[in-house]
N, CA, C and O of each residue as an XYZ file, in Angstrom:
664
protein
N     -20.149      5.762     -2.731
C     -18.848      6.224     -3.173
C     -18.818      6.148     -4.693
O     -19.296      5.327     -5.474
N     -18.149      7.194     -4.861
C     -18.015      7.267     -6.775
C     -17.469      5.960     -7.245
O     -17.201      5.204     -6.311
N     -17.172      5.372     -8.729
C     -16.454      4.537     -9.068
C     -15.146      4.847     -9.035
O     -14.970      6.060     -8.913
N     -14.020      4.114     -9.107
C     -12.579      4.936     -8.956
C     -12.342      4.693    -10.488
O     -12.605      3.807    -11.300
N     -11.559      6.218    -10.486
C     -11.129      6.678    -11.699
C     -10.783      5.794    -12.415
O     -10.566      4.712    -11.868
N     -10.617      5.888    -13.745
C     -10.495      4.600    -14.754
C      -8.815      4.422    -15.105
O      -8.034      5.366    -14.987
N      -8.566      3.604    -15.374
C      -7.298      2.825    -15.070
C      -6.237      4.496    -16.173
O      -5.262      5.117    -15.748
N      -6.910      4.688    -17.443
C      -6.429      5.382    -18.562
C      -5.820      6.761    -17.421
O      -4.712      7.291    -17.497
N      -6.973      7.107    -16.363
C      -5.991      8.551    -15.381
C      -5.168      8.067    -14.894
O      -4.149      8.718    -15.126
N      -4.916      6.984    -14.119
C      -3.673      7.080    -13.059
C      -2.606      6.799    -13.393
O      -2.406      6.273    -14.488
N      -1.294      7.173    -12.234
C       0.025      7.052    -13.030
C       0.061      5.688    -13.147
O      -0.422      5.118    -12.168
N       0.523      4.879    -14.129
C       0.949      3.981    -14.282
C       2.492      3.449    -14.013
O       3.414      3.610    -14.813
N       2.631      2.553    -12.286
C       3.639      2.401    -11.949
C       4.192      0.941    -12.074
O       3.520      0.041    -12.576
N       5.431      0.766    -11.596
C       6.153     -0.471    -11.719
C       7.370     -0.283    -10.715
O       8.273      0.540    -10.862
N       7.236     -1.202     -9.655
C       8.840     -0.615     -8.621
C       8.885     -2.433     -8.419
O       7.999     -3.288     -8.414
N      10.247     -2.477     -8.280
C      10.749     -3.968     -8.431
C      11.496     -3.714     -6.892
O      12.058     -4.689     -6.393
N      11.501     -2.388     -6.132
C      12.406     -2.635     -4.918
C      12.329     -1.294     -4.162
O      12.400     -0.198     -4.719
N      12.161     -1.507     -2.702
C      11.738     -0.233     -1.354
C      12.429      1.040     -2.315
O      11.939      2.164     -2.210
N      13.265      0.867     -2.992
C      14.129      2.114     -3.563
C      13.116      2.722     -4.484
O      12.374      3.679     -4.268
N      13.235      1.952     -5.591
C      11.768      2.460     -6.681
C      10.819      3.429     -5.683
O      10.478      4.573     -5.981
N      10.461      2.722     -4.419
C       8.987      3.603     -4.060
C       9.872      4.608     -3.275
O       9.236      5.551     -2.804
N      10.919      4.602     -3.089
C      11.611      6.006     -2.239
C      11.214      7.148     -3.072
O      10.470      8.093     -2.811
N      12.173      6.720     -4.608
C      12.085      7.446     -5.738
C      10.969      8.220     -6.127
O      11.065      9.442     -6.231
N       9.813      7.547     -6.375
C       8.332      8.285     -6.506
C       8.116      8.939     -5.158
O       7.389      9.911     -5.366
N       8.371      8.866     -4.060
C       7.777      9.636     -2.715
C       8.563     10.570     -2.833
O       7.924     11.580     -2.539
N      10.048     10.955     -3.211
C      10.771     12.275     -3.346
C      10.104     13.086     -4.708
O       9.940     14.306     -4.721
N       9.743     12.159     -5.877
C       8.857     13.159     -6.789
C       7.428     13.895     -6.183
O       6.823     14.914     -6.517
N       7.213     12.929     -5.195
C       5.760     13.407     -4.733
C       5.824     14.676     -3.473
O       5.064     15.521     -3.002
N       7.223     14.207     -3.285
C       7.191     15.561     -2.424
C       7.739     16.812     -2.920
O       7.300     17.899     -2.545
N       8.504     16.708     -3.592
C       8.611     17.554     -4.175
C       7.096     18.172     -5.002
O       6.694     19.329     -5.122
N       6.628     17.138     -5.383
C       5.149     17.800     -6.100
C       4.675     19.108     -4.994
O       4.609     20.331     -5.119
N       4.468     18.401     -4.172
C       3.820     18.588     -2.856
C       4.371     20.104     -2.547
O       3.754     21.132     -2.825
N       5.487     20.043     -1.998
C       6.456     21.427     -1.981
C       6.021     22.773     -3.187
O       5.956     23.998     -3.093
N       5.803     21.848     -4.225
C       5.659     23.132     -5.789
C       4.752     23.162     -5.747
O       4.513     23.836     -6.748
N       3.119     22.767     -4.990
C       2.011     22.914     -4.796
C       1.406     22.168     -6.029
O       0.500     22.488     -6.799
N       1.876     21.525     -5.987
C       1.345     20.793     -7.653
C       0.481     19.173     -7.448
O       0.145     18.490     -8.415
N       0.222     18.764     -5.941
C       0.473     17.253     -6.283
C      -1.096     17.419     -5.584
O      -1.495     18.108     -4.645
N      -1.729     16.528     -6.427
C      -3.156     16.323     -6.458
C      -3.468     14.842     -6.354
O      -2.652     13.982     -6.021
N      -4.776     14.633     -6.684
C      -5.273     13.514     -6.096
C      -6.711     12.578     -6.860
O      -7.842     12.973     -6.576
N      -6.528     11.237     -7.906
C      -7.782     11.028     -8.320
C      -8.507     10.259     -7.212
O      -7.962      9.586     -6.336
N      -9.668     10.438     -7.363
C     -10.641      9.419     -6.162
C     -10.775     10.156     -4.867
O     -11.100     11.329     -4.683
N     -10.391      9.037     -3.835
C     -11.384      9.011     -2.545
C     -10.236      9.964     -1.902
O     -10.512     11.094     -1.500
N      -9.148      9.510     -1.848
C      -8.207      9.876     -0.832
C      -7.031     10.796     -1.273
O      -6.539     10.343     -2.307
N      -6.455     11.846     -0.883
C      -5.338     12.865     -0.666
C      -4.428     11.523     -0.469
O      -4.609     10.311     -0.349
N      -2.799     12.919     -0.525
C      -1.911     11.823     -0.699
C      -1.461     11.272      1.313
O      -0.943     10.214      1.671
N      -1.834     12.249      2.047
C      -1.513     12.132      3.191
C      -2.048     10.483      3.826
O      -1.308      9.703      4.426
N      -3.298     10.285      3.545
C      -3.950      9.427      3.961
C      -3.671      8.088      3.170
O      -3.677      6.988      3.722
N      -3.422      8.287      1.804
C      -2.678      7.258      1.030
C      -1.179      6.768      1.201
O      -0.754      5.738      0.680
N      -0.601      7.426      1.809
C       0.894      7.350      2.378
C       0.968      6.618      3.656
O       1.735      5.690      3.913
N      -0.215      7.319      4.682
C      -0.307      6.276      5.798
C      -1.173      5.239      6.254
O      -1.352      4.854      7.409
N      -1.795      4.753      4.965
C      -2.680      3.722      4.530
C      -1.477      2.532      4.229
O      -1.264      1.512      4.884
N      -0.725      3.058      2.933
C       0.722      2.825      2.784
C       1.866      2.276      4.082
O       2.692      1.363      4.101
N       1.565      3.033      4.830
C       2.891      2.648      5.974
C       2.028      1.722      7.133
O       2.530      1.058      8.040
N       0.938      1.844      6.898
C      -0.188      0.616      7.856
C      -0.204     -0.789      7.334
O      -0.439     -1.795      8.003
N       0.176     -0.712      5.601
C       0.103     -2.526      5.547
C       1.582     -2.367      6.078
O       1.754     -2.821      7.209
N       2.552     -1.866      5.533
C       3.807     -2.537      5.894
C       3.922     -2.641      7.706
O       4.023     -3.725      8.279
N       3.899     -1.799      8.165
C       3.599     -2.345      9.094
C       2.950     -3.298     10.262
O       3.372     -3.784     11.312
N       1.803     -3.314      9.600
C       1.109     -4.642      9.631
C       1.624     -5.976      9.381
O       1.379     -6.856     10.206
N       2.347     -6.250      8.282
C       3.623     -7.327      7.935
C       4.385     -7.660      8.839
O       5.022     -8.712      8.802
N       4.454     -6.667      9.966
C       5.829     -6.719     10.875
C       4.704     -7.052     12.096
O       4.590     -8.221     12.465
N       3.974     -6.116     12.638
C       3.132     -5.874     13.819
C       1.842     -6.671     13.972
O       1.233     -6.808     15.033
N       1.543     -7.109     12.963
C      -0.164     -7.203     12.481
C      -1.097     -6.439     12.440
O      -1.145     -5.421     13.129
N      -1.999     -6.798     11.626
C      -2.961     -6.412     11.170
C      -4.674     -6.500     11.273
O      -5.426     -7.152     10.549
N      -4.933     -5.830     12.142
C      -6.016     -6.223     13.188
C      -7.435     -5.471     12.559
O      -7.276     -4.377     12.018
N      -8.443     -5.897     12.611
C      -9.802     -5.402     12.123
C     -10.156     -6.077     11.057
O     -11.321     -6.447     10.914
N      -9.009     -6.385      9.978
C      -9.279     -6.385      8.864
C      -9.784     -7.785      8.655
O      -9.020     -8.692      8.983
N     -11.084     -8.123      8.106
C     -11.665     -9.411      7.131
C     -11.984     -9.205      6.356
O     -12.461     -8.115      6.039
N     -11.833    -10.452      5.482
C     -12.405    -10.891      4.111
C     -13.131    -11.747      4.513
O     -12.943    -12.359      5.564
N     -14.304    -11.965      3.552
C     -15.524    -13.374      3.738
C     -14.105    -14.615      2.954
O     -13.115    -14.498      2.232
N     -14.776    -15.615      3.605
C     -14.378    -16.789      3.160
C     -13.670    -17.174      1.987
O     -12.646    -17.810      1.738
N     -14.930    -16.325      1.079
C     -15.162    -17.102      0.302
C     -13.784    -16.254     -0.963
O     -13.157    -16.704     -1.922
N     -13.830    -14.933     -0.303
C     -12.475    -14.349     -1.133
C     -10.884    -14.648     -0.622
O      -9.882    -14.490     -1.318
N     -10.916    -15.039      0.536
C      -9.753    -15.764      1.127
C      -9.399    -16.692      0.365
O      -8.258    -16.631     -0.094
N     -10.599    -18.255     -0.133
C      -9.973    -18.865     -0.699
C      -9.450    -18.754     -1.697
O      -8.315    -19.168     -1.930
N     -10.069    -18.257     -2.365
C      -9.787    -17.556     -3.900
C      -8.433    -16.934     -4.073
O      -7.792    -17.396     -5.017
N      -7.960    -16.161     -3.500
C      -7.221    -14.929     -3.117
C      -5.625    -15.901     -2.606
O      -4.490    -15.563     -2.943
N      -5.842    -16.671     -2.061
C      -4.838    -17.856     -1.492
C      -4.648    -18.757     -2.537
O      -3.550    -19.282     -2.724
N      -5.619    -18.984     -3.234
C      -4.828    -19.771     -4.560
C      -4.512    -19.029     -5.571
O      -3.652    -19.495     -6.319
N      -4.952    -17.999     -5.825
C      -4.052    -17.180     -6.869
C      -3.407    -16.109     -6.350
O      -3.367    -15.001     -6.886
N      -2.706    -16.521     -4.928
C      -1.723    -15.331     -4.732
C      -0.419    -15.505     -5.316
O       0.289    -14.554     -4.987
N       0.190    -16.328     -6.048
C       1.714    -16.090     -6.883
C       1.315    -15.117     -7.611
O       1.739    -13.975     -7.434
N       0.425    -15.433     -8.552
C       0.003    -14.206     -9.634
C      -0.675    -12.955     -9.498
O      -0.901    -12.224    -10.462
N      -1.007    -12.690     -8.313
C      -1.369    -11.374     -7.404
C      -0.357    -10.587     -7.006
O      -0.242     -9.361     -6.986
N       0.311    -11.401     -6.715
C       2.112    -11.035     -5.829
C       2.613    -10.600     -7.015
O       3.207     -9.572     -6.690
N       2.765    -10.760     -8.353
C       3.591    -10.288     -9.477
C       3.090     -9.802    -10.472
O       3.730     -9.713    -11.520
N       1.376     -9.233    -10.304
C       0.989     -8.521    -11.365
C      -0.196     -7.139    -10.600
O      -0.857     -7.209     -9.564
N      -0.086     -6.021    -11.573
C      -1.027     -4.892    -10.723
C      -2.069     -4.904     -9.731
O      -3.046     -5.285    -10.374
N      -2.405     -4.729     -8.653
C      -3.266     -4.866     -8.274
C      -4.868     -3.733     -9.002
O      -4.849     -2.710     -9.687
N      -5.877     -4.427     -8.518
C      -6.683     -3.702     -9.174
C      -7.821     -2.809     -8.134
O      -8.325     -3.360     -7.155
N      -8.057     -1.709     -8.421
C      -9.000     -1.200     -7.616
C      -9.954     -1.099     -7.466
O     -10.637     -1.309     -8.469
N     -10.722     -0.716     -6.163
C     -12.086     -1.564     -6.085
C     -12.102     -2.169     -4.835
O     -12.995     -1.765     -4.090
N     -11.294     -3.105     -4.361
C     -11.067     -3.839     -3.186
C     -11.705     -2.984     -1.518
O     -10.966     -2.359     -0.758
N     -12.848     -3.150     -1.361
C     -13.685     -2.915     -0.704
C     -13.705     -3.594      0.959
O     -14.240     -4.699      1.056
N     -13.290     -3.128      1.901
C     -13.037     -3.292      3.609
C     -14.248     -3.284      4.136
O     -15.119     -2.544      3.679
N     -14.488     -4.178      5.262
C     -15.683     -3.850      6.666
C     -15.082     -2.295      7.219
O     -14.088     -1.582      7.361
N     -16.541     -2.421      7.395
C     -16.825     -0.998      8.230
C     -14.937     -0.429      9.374
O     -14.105      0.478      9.399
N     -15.255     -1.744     10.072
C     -13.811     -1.585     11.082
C     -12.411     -1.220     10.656
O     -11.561     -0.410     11.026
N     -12.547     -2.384      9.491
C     -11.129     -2.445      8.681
C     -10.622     -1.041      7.745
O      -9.513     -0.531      7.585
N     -12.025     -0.688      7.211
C     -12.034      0.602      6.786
C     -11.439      1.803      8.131
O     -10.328      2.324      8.033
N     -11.982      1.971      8.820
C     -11.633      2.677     10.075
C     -10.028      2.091     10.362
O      -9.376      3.109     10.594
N      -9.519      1.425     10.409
C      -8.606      0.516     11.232
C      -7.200      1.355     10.122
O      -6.225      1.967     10.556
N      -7.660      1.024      8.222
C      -6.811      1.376      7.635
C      -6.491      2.716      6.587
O      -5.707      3.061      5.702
N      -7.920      3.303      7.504
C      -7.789      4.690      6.458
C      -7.924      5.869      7.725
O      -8.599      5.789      8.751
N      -7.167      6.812      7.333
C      -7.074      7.717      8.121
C      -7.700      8.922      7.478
O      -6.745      9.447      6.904
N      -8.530      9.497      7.299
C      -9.312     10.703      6.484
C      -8.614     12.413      6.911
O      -8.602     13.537      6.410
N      -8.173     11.823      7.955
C      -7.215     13.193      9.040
C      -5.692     13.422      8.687
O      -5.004     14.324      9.165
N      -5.293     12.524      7.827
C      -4.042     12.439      7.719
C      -3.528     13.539      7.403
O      -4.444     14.171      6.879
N      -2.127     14.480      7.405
C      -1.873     15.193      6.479
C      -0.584     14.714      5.677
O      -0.014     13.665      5.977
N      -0.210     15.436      4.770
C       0.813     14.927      3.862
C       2.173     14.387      4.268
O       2.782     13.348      4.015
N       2.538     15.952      5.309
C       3.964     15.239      6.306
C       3.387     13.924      7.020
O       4.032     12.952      6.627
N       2.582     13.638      7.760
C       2.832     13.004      9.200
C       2.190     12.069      7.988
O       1.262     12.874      8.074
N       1.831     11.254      7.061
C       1.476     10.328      6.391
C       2.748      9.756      5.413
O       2.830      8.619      4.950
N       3.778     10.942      5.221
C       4.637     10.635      4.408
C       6.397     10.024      5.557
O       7.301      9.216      5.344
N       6.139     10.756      6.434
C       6.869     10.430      7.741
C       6.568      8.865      8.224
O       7.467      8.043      8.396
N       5.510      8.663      8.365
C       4.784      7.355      8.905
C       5.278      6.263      7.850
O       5.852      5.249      8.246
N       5.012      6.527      6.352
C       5.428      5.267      5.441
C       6.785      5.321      5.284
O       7.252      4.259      4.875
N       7.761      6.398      5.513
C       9.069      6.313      5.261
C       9.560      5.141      6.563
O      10.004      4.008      6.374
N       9.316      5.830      7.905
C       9.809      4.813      8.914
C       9.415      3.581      8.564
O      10.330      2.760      8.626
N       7.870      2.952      8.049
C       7.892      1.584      7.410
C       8.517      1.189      6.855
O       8.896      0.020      6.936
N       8.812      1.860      6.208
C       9.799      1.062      4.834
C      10.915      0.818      5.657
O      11.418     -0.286      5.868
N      11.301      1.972      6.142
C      12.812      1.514      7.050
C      12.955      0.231      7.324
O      13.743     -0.653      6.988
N      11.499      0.361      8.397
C      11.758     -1.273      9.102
C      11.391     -2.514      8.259
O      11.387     -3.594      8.851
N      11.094     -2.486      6.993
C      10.815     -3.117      6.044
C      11.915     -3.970      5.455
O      11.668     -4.954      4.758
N      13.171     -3.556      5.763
C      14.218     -3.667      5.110
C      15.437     -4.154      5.976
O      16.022     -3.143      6.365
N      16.104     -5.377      6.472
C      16.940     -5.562      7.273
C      18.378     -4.492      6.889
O      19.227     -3.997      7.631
N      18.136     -4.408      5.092
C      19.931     -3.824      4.502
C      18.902     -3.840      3.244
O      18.080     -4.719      2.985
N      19.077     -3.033      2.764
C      18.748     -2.926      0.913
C      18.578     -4.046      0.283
O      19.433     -4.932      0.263
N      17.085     -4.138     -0.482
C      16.816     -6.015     -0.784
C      16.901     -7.038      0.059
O      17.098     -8.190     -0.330
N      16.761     -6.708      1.282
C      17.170     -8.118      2.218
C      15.574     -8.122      2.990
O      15.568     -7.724      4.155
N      14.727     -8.396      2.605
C      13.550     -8.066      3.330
C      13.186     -8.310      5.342
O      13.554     -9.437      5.673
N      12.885     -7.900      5.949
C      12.809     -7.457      7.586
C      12.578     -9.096      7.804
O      11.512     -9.301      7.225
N      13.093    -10.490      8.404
C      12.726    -11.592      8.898
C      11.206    -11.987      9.174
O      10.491    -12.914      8.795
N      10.988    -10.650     10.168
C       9.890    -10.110     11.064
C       8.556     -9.970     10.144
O       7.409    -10.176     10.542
N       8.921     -9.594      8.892
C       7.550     -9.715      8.119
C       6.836    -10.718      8.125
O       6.782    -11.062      6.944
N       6.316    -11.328      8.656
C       5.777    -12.632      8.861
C       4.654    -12.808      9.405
O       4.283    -13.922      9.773
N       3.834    -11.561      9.556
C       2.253    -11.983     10.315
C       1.427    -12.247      8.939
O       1.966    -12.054      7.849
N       0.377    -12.603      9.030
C      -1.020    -13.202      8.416
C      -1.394    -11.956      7.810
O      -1.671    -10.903      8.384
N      -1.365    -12.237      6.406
C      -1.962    -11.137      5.603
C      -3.914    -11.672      5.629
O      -4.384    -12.807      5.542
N      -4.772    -10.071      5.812
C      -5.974    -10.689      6.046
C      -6.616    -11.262      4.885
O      -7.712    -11.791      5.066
N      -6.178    -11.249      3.858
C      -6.585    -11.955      2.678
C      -5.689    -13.032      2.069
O      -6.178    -13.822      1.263
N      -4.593    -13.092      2.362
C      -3.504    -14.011      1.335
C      -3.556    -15.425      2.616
O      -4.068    -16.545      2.598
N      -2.855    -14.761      3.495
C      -3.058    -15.346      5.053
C      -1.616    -15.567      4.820
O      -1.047    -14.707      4.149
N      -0.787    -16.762      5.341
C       0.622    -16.635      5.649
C       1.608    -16.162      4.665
O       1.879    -16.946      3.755
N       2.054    -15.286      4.683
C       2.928    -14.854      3.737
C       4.438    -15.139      4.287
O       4.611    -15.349      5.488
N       5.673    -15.137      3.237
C       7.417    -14.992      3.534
C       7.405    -14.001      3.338
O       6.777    -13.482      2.415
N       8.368    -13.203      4.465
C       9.061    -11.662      3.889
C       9.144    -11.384      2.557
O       8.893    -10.241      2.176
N       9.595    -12.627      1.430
C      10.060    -12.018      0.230
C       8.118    -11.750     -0.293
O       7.478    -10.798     -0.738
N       7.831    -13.021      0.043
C       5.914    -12.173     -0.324
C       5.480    -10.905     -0.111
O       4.939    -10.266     -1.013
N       5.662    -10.444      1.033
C       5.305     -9.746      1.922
C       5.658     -8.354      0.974
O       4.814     -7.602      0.488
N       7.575     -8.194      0.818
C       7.913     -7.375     -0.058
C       7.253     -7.055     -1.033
O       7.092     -5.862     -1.290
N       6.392     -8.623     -2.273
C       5.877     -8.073     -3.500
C       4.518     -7.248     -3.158
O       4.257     -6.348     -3.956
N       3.528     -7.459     -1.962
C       3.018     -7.019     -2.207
C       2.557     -5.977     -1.613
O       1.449     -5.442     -1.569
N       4.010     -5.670     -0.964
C       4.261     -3.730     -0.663
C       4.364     -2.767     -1.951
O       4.189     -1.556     -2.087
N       4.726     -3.817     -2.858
C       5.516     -2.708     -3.895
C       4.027     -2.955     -4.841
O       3.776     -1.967     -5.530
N       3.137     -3.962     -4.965
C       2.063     -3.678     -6.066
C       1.272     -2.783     -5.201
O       0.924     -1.686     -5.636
N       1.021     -3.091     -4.240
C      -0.187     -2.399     -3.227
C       0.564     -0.387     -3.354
O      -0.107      0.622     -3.575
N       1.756     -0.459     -3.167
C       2.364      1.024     -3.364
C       1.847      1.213     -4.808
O       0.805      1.855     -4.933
N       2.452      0.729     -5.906
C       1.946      0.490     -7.404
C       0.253      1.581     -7.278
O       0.143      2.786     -7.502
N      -0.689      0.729     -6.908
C      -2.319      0.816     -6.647
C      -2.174      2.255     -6.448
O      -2.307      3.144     -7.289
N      -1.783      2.386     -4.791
C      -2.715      3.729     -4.287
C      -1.215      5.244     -4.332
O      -1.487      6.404     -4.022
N      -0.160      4.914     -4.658
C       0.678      5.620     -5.598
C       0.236      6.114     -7.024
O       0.853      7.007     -7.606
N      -0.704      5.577     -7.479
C      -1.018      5.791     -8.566
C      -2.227      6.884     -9.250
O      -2.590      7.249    -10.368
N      -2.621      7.165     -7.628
C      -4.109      7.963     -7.457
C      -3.477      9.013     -7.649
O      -4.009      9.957     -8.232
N      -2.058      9.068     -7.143
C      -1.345     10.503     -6.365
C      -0.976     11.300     -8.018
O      -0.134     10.810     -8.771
N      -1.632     12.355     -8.309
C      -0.808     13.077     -9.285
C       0.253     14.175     -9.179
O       0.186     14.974     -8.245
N       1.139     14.247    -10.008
C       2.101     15.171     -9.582
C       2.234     16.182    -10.972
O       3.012     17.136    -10.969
């Protein structure tokens, strides 16, 4: 696989709340609509949208296939405050399964952009009030709180939102 594009192409985002990422998915569809919305790297926006609506859901449902070796768990668990509140970076590389489990290569734009909207829905008990239910085992952080859970919907959106050009 190529290297992913260098930090200087992608959009450079920041969403503090499910609203922020509403906001960019109506620019993106609209992109989308004006035939304008493109893509740096591996993945279209279809498959990035329901890559997108697979962690959050995963938060709620779990998240099955996916490992990390050990040895990035621990790591990853002691510096998750500062993971949770600063960009994530790309690169972050899945098993064979997990890859399969969280990328969809078939996706298209509606049924990927449909799929992360209903996440978010259930993401959200009322506006800022994050879903109780978020509470399964992240495969790298491992127990997360809903309000965790929230930050790192919105950096992880941040990441692969950022491939998406409009």
């Amino acid at each position: 696989m190529p290297n992913p594009p260098s930090t200087a192409q992608r959009r450079r985002l920041r969403f503090s709340s499910l609203n922020d990422i509403r906001s960019d998915l109506a620019r993106v569809e609209a992109a989308h609509a004006g035939g304008s919305l493109g893509h740096l790297g591996r993945w279209p926006a279809g498959p990035i949208l329901e890559h997108l609506g697979f962690a959050v859901g995963g938060s709620i449902d779990g998240i099955p296939a996916i490992r990390f070796p050990w040895f990035f768990r621990f790591g990853a668990r002691r510096a998750r405050a500062w993971v949770l509140n600063h960009p994530l970076k790309p690169g972050v590389k899945l098993n064979a399964e997990g890859e399969a489990a969280a990328w969809n290569p078939n996706t298209t734009f509606e049924d990927g952009l449909r799929m992360y909207l209903v996440q978010l829905d259930r993401a959200e008990v009322r506006p800022g009030k994050p879903n109780p239910a978020m509470n399964k085992r992240h495969p790298l952080f491992g127990a997360l709180m809903p309000e965790e859970w929230m930050l790192f919907h919105l950096r992880h959106a941040e990441l692969h939102l950022g491939f998406v050009t409009l």
